[in-house]
C-alpha positions in Angstrom: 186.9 -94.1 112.9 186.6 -94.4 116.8 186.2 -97.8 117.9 185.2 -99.5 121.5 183.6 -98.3 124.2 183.0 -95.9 126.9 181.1 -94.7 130.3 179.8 -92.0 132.2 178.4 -91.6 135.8 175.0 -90.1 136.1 174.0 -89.0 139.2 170.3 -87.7 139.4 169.3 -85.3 141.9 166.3 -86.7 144.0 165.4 -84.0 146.1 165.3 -84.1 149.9 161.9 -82.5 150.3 160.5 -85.1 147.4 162.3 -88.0 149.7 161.4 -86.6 152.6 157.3 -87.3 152.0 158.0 -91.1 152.1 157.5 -94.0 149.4 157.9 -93.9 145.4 154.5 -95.5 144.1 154.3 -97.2 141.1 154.6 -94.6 137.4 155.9 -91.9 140.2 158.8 -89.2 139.0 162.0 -90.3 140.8 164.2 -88.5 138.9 163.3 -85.5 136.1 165.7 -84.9 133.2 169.1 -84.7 134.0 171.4 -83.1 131.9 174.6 -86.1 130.6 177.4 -84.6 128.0 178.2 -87.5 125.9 181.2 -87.5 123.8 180.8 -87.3 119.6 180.7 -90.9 117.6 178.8 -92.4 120.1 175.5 -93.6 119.6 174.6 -97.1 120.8 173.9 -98.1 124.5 175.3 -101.5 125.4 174.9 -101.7 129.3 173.0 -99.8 132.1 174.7 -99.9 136.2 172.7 -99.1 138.8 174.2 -98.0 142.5 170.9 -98.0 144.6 171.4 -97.1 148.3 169.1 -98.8 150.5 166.3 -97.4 152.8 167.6 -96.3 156.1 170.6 -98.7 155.4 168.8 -101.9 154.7 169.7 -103.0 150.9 166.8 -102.6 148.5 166.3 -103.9 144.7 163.4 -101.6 143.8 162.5 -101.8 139.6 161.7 -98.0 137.1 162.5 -97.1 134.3 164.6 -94.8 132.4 164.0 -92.6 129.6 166.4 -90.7 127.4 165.5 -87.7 125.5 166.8 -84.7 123.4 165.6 -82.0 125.8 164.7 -81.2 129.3 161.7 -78.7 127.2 158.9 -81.6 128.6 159.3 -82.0 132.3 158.6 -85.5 133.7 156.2 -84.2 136.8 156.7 -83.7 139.7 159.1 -85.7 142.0 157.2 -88.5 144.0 154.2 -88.0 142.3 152.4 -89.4 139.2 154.3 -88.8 136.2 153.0 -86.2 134.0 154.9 -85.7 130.7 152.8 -83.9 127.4 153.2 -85.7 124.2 156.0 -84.3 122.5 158.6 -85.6 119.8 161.9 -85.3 121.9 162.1 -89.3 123.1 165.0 -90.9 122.2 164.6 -94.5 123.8 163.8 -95.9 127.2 165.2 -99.5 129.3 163.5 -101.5 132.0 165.8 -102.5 135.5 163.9 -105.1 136.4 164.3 -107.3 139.7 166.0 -110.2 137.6 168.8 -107.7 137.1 169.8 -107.1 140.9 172.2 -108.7 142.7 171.3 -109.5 146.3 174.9 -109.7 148.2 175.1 -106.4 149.8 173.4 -105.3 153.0 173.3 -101.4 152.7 173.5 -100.8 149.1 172.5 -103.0 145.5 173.4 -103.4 142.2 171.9 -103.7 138.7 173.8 -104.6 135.6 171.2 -104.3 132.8 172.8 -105.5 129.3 171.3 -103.9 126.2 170.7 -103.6 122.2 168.7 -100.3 122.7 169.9 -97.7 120.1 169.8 -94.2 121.7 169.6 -91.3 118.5 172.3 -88.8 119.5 171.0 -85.5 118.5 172.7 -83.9 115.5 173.0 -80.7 117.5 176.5 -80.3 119.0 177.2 -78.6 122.3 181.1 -78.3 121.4 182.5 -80.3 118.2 183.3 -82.9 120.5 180.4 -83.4 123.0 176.5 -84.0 122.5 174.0 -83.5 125.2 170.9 -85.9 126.0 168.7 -86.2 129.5 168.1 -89.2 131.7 164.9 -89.2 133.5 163.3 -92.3 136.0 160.1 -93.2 137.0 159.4 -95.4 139.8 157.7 -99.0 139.8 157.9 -100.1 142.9 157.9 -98.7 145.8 161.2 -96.9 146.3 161.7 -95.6 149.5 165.7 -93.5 149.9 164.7 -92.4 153.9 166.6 -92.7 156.4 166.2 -92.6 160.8 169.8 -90.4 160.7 168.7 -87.1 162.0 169.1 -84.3 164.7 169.0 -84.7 168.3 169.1 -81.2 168.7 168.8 -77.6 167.4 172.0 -76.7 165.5 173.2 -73.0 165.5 175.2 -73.5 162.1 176.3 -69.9 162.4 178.3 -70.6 166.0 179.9 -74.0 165.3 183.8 -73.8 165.1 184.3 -76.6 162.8 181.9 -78.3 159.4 181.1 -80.7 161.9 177.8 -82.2 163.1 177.9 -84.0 166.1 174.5 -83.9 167.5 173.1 -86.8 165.2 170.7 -89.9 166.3 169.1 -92.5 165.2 170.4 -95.1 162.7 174.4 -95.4 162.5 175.6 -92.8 159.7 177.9 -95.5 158.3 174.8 -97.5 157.6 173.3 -94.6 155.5 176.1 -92.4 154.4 179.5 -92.4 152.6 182.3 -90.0 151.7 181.6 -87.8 148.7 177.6 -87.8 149.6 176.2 -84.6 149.1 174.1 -84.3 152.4 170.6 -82.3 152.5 168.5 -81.7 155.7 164.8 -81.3 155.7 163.5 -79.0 158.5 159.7 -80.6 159.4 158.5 -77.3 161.1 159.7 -74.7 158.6 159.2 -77.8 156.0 162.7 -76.6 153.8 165.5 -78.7 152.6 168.9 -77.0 154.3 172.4 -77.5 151.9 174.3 -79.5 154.4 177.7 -80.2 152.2 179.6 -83.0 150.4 180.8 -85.9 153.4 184.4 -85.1 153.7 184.5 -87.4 156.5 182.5 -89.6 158.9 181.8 -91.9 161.6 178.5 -93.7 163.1 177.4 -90.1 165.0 179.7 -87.6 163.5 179.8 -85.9 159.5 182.9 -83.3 158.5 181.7 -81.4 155.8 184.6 -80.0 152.8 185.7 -76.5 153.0 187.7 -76.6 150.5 186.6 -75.2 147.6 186.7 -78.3 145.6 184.0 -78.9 142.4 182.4 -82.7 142.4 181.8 -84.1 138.8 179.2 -86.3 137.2 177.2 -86.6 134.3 179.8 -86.4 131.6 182.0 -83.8 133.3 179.2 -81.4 134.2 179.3 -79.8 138.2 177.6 -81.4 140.3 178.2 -80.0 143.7 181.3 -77.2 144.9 182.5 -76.9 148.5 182.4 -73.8 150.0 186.0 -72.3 149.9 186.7 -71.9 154.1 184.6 -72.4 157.0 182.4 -69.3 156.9 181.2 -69.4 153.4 180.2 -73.0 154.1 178.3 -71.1 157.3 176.3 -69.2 154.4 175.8 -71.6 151.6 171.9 -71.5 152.5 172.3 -67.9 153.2 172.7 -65.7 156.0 172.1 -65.5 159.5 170.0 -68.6 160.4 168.8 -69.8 157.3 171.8 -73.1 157.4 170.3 -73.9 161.0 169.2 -77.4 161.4 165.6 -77.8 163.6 165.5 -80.6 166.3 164.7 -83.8 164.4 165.8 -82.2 161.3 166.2 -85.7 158.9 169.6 -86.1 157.0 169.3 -87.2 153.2 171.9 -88.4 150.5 170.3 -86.1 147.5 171.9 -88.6 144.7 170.6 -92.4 146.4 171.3 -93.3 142.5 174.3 -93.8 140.5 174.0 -94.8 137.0 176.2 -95.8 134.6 175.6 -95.3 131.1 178.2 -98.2 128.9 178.0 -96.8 125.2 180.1 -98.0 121.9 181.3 -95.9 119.5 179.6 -95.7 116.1 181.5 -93.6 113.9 
């Protein structure tokens, strides 16, 4: 019998184009299913952590709600937008973080610790004879709002830079909105696309070093979550060729995972 206890990061993907369109109303998608590999014999949740990055680098304790199902077959809705999920049997449980679980110490970033008895059915269906699979999905109730004033001063020619550097970059102080291991998206307003910019490697207050080196970021129970282009020109074509990594004047900068949750489960069998 397996005794005590054991976590895993999630980090939900909450697009740039979805973040990009502004505020998270009340009963909005902020996050659709997201695949988690659990390991075998665990079937109670006993705690919920929540890393929430702050609007434009100013701390916020914003309240949703997370469900956990057996499949991803029922999609949430659309992100940033009224949740729209068909009856269906797949459920498994849901939790509250609610204000009185925030701290409110930090000045770019905020914490939840949510303590709970919830009992989340692992399905019977095994991905390996070790591992089960379930899905985490969020819905906003109050006003959530991941933007941030970091963005372009310029045009950037992505196919003629010499190094995964951008150096062109205004507004609000990057250290303010950014850290190292972000995975950094860019929305273009005029052609209205989210560009791949690359997982932080580096940074300071107007400069962001993109990796090159091939390496694989994990989450959500071991599952990929982002790989580095191997060497300075496939980074170049990530989005593509030719033009289609250049960033437009005024282009925003977004952290795609302003989230981190941490799912605290005890062993059962």
């Amino acid at each position: 019998m397996i005794q005590g206890y054991t976590y895993i990061d999630v980090k939900p993907t909450i697009t740039a184009s979805s973040q990009h369109i502004g505020t998270f109303h009340q009963d909005d998608v902020l996050f659709d299913w997201t695949e988690v590999r659990i390991p075998a014999g665990v079937g109670r949740l006993v705690g919920l952590s929540v890393n929430m990055r702050g609007v434009d680098g100013v701390a916020q304790s914003k309240e949703f709600d997370v469900y956990f199902s057996k499949s991803n077959t029922f999609s949430l809705g659309t992100l940033n937008s009224p949740v729209d999920l068909q009856p269906n049997n797949d459920l498994l449980g849901a939790l509250s973080v609610t204000q009185n679980y925030f701290t409110n110490g930090l000045n770019h970033m905020e914490v939840a610790n949510v303590k709970t008895s919830a009992r989340v059915t692992v399905p019977s269906t095994q991905i390996t004879r070790n591992e089960h699979r379930i899905y985490v999905g969020g819905i906003s109730q109050f006003g959530h709002h991941f933007g941030t004033f970091s963005f372009t001063d310029a045009a950037i020619n992505v196919s003629g830079l010499s190094a995964a550097t951008f150096t062109t970059l205004d507004g609000t102080a990057l250290t303010d909105t950014f850290g190292p291991g972000d995975i950094v998206h860019a929305y273009n307003p005029v052609a209205a696309a989210s560009v791949i910019c690359g997982e932080i490697e580096s940074m300071d207050a107007n400069n962001l070093t993109f990796r090159t080196d091939g390496a694989i970021q994990y989450s959500n129970g071991g599952l990929p979550l982002y790989t580095a282009p191997d060497g300075l020109a496939a980074w170049k074509i990530q989005n593509g060729a030719g033009a289609a990594g250049d960033l437009e004047d005024n282009a925003h900068l977004f952290n795609i995972h302003p989230l981190t949750l941490k799912l605290s489960f005890a062993y059962t069998d």
